[in-house]
C-alpha positions in Angstrom: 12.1 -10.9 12.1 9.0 -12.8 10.8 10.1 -15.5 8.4 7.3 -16.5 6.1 6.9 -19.9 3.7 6.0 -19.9 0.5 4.0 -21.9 -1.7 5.1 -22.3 -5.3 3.1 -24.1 -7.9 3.8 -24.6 -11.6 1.4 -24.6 -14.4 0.8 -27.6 -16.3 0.2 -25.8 -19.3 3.7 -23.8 -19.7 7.3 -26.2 -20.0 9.4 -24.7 -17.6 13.5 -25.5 -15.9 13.4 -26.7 -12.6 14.8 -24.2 -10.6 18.3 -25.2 -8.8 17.1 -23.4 -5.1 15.8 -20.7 -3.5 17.0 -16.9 -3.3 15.8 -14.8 0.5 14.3 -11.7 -0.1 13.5 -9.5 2.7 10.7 -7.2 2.5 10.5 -3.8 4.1 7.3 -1.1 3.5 6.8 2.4 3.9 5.6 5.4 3.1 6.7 8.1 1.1 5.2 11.7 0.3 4.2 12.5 3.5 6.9 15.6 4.1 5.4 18.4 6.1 4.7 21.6 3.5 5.5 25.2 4.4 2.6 27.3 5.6 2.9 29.0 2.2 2.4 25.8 0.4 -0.7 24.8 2.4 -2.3 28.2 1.8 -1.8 27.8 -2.1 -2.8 24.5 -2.2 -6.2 25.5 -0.4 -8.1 25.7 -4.0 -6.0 23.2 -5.9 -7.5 20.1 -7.8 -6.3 17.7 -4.5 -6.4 18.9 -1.5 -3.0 18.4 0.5 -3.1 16.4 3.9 -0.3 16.1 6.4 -0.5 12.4 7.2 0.0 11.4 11.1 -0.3 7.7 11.1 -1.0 5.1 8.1 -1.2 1.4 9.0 -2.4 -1.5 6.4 -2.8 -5.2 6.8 -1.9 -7.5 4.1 -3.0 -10.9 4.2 -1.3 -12.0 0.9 1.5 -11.2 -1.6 1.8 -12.9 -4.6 4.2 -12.9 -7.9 3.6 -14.5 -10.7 6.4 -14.4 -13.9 7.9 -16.4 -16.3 11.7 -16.7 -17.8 14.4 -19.0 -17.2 11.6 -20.6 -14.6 8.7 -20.2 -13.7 7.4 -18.0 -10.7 4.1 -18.2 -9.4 4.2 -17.9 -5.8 1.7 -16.8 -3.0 2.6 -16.1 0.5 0.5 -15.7 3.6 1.7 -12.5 5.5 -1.4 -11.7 7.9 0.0 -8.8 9.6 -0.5 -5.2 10.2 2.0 -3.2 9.6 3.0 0.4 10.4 3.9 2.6 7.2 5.6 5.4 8.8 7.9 2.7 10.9 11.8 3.0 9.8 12.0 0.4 7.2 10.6 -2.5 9.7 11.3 -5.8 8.5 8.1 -7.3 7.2 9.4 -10.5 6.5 11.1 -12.9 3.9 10.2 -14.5 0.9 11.7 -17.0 -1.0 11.2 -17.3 -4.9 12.9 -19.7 -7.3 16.2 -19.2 -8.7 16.2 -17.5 -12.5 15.6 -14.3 -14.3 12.2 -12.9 -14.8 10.7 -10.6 -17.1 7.6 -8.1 -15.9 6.3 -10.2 -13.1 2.9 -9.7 -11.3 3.0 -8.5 -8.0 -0.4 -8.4 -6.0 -1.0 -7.9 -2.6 -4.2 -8.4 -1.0 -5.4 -6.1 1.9 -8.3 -7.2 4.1 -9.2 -6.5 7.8 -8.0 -8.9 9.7 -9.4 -11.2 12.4 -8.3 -8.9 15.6 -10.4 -5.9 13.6 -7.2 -4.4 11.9 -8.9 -2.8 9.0 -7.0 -3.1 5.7 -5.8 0.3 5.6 -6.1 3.0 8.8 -5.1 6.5 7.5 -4.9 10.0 9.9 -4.4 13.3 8.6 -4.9 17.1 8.8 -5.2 19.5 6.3 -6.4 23.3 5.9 -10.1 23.7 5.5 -11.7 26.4 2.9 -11.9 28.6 5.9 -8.2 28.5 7.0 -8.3 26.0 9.6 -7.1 22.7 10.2 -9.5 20.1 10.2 -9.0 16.5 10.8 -9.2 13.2 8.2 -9.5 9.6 8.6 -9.5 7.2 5.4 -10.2 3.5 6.3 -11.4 0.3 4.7 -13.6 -2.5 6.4 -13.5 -4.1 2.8 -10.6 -6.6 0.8 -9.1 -5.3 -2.0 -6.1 -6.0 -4.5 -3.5 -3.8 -5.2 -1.6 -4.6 -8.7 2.2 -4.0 -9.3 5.1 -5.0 -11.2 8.3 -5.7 -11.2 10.2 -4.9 -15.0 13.4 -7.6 -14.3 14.3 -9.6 -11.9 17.3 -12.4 -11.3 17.5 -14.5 -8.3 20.6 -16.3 -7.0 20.6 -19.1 -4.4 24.0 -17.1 -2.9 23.0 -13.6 -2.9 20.8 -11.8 -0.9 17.6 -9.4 -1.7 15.8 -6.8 -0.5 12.3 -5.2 -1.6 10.7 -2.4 -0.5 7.1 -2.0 -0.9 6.5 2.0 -0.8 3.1 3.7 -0.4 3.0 7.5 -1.5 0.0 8.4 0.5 -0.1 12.2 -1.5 -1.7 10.1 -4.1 -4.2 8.5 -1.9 -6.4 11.6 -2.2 -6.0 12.6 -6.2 -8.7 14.3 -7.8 -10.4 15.0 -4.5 -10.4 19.0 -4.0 -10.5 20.4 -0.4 -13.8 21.9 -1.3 -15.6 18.3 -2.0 -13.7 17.3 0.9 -15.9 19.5 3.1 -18.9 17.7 1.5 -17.9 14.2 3.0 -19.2 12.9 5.7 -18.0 14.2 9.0 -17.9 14.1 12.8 -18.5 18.3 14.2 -17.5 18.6 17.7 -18.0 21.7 19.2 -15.0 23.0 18.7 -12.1 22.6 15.5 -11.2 20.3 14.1 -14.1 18.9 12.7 -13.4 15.1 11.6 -13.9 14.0 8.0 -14.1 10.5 7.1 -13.8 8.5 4.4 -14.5 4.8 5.4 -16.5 1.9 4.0 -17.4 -0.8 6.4 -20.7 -1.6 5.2 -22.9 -1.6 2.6 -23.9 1.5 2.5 -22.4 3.8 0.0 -19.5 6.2 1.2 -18.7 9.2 -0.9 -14.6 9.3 -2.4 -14.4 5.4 -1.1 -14.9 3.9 -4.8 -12.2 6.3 -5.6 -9.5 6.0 -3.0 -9.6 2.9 -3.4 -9.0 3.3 -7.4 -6.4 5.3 -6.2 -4.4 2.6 -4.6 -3.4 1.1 -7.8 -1.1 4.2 -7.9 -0.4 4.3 -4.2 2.2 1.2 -4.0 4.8 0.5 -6.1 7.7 -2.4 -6.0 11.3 -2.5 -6.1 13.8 -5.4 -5.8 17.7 -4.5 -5.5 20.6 -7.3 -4.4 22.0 -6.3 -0.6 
């Protein structure tokens, strides 16, 4: 268990209560949509507008998560998390925040992914999916570069004497939308000698990448947010 502090700050600007304590929430994330198809499903999607990839290992490293909200106080919170984590582990604890007592009204969650100082890019993604020819060929999607992912949370209420959880899920079948399995075969790619060859997706430069400006527009609808009481 990794316990993490937290930083909050109010603004000047805004009158807000003085919250009365502090309410734990542990954080958990993993991924979702990554259920192996049917060999039927895989042949039909061969021509689809996305082409479908069985994921084998997805890590990401967030630096920061922040919230920011107003109600009965006033959130606006940032906490330092710096750590990779694994997305296909079984809900491994991530950490714990702690966010002022109150109820909150469509709050602004961001979390900030950047690769970190021991070369931990901010998100490592292996796959394989069913070339135009009817073989498996392999996939790696990766990023050298920080981004922000945006979410929200609709209502919230924290009490000092209860308990929360929040689980940060990343459906990795949306990773990929609007890329086909033919443009697929136009990306860059490593050919061995023999199958699979290895596609890649991955920016660490400044070069352009092809599909890298748009996976990455794709993570907006990758992660999503949910807060429950334990």
């Amino acid at each position: 268990m990794v316990s993490l502090a937290s930083t909050s700050c109010k603004k000047n600007s805004t009158p807000t209560k003085t919250a009365l304590g502090f309410g734990d929430i542990s954080y958990f994330a993993k991924a979702t949509g990554t259920a192996v198809k049917t060999a039927a499903i895989k042949s039909n999607s061969i021509l689809s507008d996305q082409v479908d990839v069985d994921w084998v290992s997805a890590t990401i490293y967030i630096e920061k998560i922040s919230f920011v909200g107003n109600g009965s106080n006033q959130i606006d919170t940032t906490i330092s998390v710096e750590r990779k984590i694994n997305l296909f582990s079984s809900d491994a604890l991530a950490g714990i925040i702690q966010l002022p007592t109150g109820s909150y009204k469509d709050v602004k969650v961001k979390l900030l992914l950047r690769k970190s100082p021991k070369s931990d890019l901010a998100f490592y993604l292996k796959g394989t999916f069913m070339n135009l020819q009817g073989q498996q060929d392999s996939l790696l999607v990766a990023s050298s570069y920080p981004f922000e992912v945006n979410l929200g949370i609709t209502d919230i209420t924290i009490n000092a004497s209860d308990k929360y959880k929040a689980i940060f899920s990343f459906d990795l079948d949306k990773g990929l939308t609007g890329i086909s399995t033919a443009s697929l075969q136009t990306a860059r790619s490593r050919e061995s000698y023999n199958h699979p060859i290895n596609y890649v997706i991955w920016k660490g430069g400044s070069q352009d990448e092809p599909f890298y400006d748009q996976v990455v527009a794709n993570w907006q609808n990758v992660a999503s947010v949910i807060v429950s009481k334990e």
